[in-house]
Each structure stands twice: as structure tokens, then as C-alpha cells.
C-alpha positions in Angstrom: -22.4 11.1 3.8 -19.2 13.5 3.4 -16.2 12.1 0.9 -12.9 14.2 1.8 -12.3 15.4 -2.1 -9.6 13.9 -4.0 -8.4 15.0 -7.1 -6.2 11.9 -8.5 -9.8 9.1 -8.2 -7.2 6.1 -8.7 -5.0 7.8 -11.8 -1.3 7.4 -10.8 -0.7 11.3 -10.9 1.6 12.5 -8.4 0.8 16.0 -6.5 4.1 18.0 -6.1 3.6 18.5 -2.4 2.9 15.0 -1.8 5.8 13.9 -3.7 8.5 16.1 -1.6 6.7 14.7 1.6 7.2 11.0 0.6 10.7 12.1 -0.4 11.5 14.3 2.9 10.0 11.0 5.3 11.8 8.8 3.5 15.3 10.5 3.6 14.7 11.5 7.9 14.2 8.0 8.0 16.8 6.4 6.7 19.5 9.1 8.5 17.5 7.7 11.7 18.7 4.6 10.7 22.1 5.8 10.0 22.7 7.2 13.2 21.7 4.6 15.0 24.0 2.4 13.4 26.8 4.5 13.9 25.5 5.2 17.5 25.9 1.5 17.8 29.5 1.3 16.2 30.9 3.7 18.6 29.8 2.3 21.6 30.5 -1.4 20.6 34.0 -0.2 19.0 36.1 0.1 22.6 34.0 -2.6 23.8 35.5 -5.3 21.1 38.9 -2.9 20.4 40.7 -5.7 21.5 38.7 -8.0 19.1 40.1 -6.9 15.5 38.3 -9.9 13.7 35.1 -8.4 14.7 35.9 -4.7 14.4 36.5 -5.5 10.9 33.1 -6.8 10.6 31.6 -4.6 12.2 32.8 -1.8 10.4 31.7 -4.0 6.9 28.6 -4.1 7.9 28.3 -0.6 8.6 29.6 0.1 5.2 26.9 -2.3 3.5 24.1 -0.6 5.6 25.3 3.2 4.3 25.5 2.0 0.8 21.8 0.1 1.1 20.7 3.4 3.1 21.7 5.7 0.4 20.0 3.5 -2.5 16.7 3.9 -0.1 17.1 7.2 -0.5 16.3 7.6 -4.1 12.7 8.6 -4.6 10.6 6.4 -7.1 10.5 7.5 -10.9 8.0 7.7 -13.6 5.4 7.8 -11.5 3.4 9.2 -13.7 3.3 6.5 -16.6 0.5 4.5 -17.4 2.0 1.2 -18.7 -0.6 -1.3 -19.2 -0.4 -4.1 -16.9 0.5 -8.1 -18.0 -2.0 -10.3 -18.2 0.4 -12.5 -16.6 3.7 -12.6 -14.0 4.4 -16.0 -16.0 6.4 -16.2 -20.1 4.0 -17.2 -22.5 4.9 -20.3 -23.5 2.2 -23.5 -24.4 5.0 -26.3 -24.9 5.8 -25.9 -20.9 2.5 -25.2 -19.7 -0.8 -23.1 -19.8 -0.7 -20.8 -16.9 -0.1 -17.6 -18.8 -3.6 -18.7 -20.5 -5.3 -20.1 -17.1 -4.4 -16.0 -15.7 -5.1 -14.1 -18.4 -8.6 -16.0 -19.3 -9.6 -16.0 -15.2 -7.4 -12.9 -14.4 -4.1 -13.3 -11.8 -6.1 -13.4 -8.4 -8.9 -15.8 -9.5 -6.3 -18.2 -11.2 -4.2 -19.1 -7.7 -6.1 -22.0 -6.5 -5.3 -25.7 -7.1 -6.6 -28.5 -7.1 -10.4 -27.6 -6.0 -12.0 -29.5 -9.1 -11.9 -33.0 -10.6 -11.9 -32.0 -14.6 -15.3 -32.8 -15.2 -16.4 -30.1 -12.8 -14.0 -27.7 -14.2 -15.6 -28.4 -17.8 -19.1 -28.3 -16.4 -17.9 -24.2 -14.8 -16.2 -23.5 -17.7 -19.2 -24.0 -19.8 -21.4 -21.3 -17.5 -18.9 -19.0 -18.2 -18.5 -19.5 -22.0 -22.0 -19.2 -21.9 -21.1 -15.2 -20.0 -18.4 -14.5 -22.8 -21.1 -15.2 -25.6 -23.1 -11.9 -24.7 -25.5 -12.2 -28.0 -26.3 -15.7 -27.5 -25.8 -17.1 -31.1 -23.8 -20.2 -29.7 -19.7 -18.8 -31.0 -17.6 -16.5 -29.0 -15.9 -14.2 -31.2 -12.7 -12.7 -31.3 -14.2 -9.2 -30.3 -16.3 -10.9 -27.0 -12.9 -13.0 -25.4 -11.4 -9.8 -26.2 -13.9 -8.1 -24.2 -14.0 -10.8 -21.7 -10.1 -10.6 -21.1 -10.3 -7.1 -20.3 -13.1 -7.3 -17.9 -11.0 -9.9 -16.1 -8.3 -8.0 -16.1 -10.1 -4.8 -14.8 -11.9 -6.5 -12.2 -9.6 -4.9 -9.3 -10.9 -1.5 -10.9 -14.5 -2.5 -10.9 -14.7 -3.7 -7.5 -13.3 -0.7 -6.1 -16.3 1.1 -8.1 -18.3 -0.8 -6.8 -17.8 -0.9 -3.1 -18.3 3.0 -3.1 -20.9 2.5 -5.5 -23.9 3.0 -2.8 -21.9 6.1 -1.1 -22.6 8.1 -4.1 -25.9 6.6 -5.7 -28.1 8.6 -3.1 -31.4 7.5 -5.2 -30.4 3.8 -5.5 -31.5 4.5 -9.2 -28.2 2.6 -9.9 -27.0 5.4 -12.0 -25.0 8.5 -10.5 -25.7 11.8 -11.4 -23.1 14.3 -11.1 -25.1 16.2 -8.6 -25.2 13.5 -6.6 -21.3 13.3 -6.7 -20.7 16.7 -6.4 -23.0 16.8 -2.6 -21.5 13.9 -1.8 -17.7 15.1 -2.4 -18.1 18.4 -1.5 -21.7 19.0 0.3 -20.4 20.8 3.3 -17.9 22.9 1.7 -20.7 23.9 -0.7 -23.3 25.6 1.6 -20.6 27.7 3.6 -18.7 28.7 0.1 -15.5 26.6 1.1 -15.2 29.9 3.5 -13.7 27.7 6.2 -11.1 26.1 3.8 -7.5 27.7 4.4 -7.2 27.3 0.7 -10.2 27.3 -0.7 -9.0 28.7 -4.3 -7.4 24.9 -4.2 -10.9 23.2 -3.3 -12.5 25.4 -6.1 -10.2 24.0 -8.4 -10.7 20.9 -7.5 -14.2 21.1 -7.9 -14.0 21.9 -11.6 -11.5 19.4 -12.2 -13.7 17.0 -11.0 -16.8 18.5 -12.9 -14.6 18.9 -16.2 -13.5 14.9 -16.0 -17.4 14.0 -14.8 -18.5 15.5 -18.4 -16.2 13.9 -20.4 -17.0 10.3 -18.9 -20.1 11.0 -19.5 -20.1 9.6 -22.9 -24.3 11.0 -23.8 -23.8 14.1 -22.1 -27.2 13.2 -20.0 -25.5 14.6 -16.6 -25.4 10.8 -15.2 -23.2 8.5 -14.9 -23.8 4.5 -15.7 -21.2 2.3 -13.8 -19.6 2.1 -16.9 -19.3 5.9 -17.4 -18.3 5.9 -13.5 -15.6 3.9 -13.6 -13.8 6.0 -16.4 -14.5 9.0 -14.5 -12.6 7.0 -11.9 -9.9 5.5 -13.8 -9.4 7.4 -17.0 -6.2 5.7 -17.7 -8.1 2.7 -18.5 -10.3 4.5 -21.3 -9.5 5.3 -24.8 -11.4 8.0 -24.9 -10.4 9.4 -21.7 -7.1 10.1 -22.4 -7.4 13.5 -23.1 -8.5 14.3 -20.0 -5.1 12.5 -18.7 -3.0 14.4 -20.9 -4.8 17.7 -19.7 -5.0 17.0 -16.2 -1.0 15.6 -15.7 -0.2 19.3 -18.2 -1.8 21.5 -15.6 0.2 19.6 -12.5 3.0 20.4 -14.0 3.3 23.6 -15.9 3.6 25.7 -12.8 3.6 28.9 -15.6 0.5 28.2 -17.4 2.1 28.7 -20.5 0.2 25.7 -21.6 3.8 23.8 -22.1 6.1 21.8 -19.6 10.0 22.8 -19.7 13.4 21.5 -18.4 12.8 22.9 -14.7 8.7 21.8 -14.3 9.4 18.3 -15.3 12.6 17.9 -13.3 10.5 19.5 -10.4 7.6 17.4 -10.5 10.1 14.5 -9.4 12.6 16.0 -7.6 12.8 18.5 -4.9 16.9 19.1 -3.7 18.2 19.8 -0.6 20.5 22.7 0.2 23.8 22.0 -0.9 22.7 18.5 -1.9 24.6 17.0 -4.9 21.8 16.3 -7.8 21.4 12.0 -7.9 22.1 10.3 -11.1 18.6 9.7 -12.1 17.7 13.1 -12.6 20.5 13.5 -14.4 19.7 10.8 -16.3 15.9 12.1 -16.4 17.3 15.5 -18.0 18.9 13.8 -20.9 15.2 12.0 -21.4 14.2 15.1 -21.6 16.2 16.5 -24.4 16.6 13.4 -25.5 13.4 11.4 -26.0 10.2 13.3 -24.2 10.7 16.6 -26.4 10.3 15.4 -30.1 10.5 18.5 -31.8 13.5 19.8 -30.0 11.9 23.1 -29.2 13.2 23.0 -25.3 9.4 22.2 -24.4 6.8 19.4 -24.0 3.1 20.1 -25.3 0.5 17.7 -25.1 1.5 15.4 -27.5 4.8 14.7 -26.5 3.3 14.3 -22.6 0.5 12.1 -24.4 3.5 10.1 -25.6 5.3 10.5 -22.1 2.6 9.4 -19.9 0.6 7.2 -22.0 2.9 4.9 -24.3 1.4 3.2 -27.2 1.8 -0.8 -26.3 0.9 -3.9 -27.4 -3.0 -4.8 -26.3 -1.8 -7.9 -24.7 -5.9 -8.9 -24.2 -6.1 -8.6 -28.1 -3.2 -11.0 -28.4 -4.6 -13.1 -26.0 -7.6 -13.6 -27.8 -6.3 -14.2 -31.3 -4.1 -17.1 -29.9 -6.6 -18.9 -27.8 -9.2 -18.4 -30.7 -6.0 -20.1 -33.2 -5.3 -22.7 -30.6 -9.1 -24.0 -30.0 -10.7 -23.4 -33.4 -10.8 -26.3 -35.2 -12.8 -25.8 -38.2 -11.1 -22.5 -38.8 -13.9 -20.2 -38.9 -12.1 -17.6 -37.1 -14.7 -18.0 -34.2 -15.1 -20.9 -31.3 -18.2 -22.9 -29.9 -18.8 -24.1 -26.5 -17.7 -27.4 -27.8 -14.7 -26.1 -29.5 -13.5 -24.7 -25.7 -14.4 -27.5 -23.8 -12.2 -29.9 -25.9 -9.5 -27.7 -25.4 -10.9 -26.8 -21.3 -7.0 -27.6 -19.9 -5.5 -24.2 -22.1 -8.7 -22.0 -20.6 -8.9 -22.9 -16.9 -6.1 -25.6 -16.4 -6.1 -29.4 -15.3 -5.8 -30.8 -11.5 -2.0 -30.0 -11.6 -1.9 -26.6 -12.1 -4.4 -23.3 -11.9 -8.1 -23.6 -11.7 -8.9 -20.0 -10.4 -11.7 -19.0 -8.3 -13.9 -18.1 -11.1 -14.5 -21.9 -11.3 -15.6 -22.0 -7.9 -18.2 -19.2 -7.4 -21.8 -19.5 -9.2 -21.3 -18.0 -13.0 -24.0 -15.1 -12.2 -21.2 -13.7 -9.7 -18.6 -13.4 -12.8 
């Protein structure tokens, strides 16, 4: 099977040409819009000339849809950012009621449903899946395992994706992927004929040791194969620690057009922004160029290096999952031992997974070997 290459594998970097694209489409549609609407002003105006009332609003209405029109207009920023997502849409606060707890223990989609289980079988699920979080059986969860736990929850969109292209790439059904395997998957066709009948081919080289280059450094024991593990960081290195490196290096070379190895003024404006001729320059790149001097360049040399765009792109937040898992191991933990028990977590099931008036999530309704 033949994958079309792709360079970005889920990271939230933005390709210069793609970026002008969405920015051209969106501007030609919203002057379609415009001239309809003033197509349609025209030819109602001597219709209703003799109605001034609704001249008037017609004419307020076509102001409202030029100023909505021209706020369309402005492209997306920071698309480049990595923040870490919440563990939850809802404030965390326990004197109103758990559901920040029910989503981040179940994750967001898995904590929607309501009212499926009478308490007793919520208790009896929850208790398969304390028995998951506890992955070295010695009866206590730990502070490190719900930590763990959290994450995966939290990651699952991430590891389903990996997995639903799993089989395209595991060619052996060895359930490991070796970077062969990706590599004549990806790029099998163009291989044998030497990308000849690519129009840019020097592109589709590049991509391929991109590709290769982020492969090796997933691969955490340098055996050439990839676990799913390993697979998914090669996939999603934003979500890896030690991964980031590769971000960092991979969203430099996007954008430092000169390969001086450093990003100034003009590269970063132009790797969000694209004018028009004789087009007036929108606030937010104004704004974005006092950033710039302001806040992205530390050091104040006129240039961003690698650890100002490490600092840019990947922001050092709060590890909401280790949060998480300090306060639900405080709220449940009687005797103070800094870990919980089953028991300990069952006693205190309605913080975990909820009660018949709010969340369940659909983790309590699938078999716990699915979780």
C-alpha cells in the first residue's frame, strides 16, 4: 500500500505555502460574500427607496456584515504552539461538583454519558479499572501509576489514530514497525524510479530524511524498529519529552528561509503572514512584531536560536495530569500513606467516575481489557 508522504505526522507545524493558501481562500471568500451583499443592496435600494425605515436597515446590516467579513479575514495565529491541552472544559472545583475529576480520570469523550449505571455497577467497573492503573500488582496505586493513567486517558485520541494506521505500516504483522517498513510504505514508488517523476523531487528527498532523522530519534534503543510506543512519538513528538528536540529542529528549518541556523524579524513575520499588494499590514502582526522584540528574542540580539524557539513553541506549563494525581491521591487516601487501595477508591467511587446525576463515561461501560 502507497501513503502520499507527509512531513507534519499530526505536529501542528504550519508549511508556508499551505498557510498563504488557507489565507488567499479565505480572503476570495469572504470578498464573494461581500459582493454579493452589496450586489443585493443595490438592486433592493430603488426597489424600497420609497421605504426609508428599511433602507436604513438595510444599509446597518450591510455595515455589520463588512465589519464581521473583515474580522474573517484575519488568518489564525500561533499556530505553531504546543500548549498542553486541559484535562477538562469544566473549573476545578470539588465543593460544586466532581466533573473536572470524572474527565480527567475517564478523559473528556469517555466522561459524556449519564445515567447508564446504578452505583453499584459503577463501583463494580471502577474496580476493573483500578485494577488496570495498578500495573505491578502489589494492591496501591501510586502517585507515579494515576499519573501515568491520566496521561494515557488523555492521549487516547493520539493512540487511536496510531493505531488505526497501525496495520498499513506493520507489513510483517510482527507488531513492531521497522523503519524500512515505513520508509516502502511512504515512499515505495517514488523510491524505485528515484523520485524522477516528482516535479520537485529535491522536496520529496528532503522529506525523506526528515522523516528518517525523526524515525531515529523515536527510536529510543536505536534497534531500527519502532514499538507502538516509539511510533507514536515519531508521530506526535509534541507529546514526548524527549522529542522535543526534534520539534525545535524541525519548526527552525521551516522557518529560517537563509539557513543561517537563526530565525529573524522578516522569517517569523513571514511564516504567518503573506501581504497583499498595497495591502495595509493588520494589527496582529504588528502586534506579533513587538513579541518578537519583545518577548520571543531573549537576548536581544535581533535573532531567535533554538532556545528561544524551544521557549516559543513549546512553553513550560503546569503538568495538569501531575496535579490531578496529587489531589485525587490527597482527597481518597485515608491513612495518609501517600498511596491509595482499591478500597480507598471505591469509598470515595463518586470523585473518580461520578454518581447517577452527573458523568459516568464510557469507560464504565466497555469490558476493562478494552481500556
Amino acid at each position: 500500500m502507497f501513503q502520499m508522504p507527509d512531513t507534519k505526522h499530526g505536529v501542528d507545524d504550519v508549511d508556508p505555502v499551505n498557510l498563504e493558501m488557507e489565507e488567499y481562500s479565505t480572503m476570495c471568500h469572504v470578498l464573494l460574500r461581500i459582493c454579493f451583499a452589496i450586489f443585493l443592496y443595490f438592486s433592493l435600494s430603488s426597489y424600497l427607496s420609497h421605504k426609508k425605515s428599511a433602507m436604513m436597515l438595510l444599509s446597518s446590516l450591510l455595515y455589520l456584515y463588512l465589519l464581521a467579513a473583515a474580522a474573517l479575514a484575519v488568518p489564525a495565529q500561533e499556530k505553531r504552539v504546543h500548549h498542553q491541552a486541559g484535562l477538562s472544559d469544566h473549573v476545578h472545583d470539588d465543593s460544586q461538583n466532581y466533573q473536572y475529576d470524572h474527565e480527567a480520570f475517564l478523559g473528556k469523550e469517555e466522561a459524556k454519558t449519564f445515567d447508564q449505571l446504578t452505583p453499584e455497577e459503577s463501583k463494580d467497573r471502577l474496580a476493573k479499572i483500578v485494577d488496570r492503573i495498578d500495573t505491578d500488582k502489589d494492591g496501591y496505586v501510586t502517585h507515579s501509576e494515576l499519573h501515568q493513567w491520566i496521561k494515557h486517558r488523555q492521549r487516547r485520541y493520539i493512540e487511536e489514530n496510531v493505531n488505526k494506521h497501525w496495520k498499513d505500516y506493520d507489513q510483517n504483522r510482527d507488531d513492531k514497525i521497522a523503519w524500512e517498513e515505513y520508509k516502502n510504505t511512504t515512499y515505495g514508488y517514488y523510491l524505485g524510479e528515484e523520485f524522477s517523476d516528482i516535479e520537485d523531487k529535491d522536496t520529496y528527498k528532503s522529506m525523506l530524511t526528515r522523516d528518517e532523522r525523526r524515525f531515529k530519534s523515536a527510536d529510543k534503543d536505536r534497534d531500527g524498529i519502532a514499538t507502538r510506543e516509539e511510533f507514536t512519538a515519531f508521530l506526535h513528538p509534541e507529546e514526548f519529552d524527549y522529542m522535543k528536540d526534534v520539534v525545535v529542529q524541525e519548526t527552525m528549518e521551516d522557518i529560517d528561509k537563509d539557513g543561517d541556523g537563526k530565525i529573524n524579524l522578516h522569517e517569523y513575520i513571514g511564516d504567518m503572514y503573506t501581504p497583499e499588494d498595497s495591502e495595509s499590514e493588520p494589527d496582529w502582526v504588528q502586534t506579533e512584531r513587538k513579541h518578537f522584540g519583545e518577548f520571543r528574542d531573549v537576548n536581544k540580539d535581533g535573532y531567535l536560536d533554538a532556545n528561544e524557539v524551544a521557549q516559543w513553541v513549546l512553553p513550560g506549563e503546569v503538568d495538569h495530569a501531575d496535579n490531578e494525581a496529587k489531589h485525587l491521591i490527597y482527597e481518597t487516601d485515608t491513612n495518609k500513606d501517600e498511596k491509595i487501595t482499591k478500597k480507598e477508591i471505591l469509598a470515595n467511587w463518586n470523585m473518580f467516575v461520578g454518581s447517577q446525576a452527573t458523568n459516568y463515561g464510557e469507560d464504565l461501560t466497555k469490558k476493562h481489557d478494552e481500556l
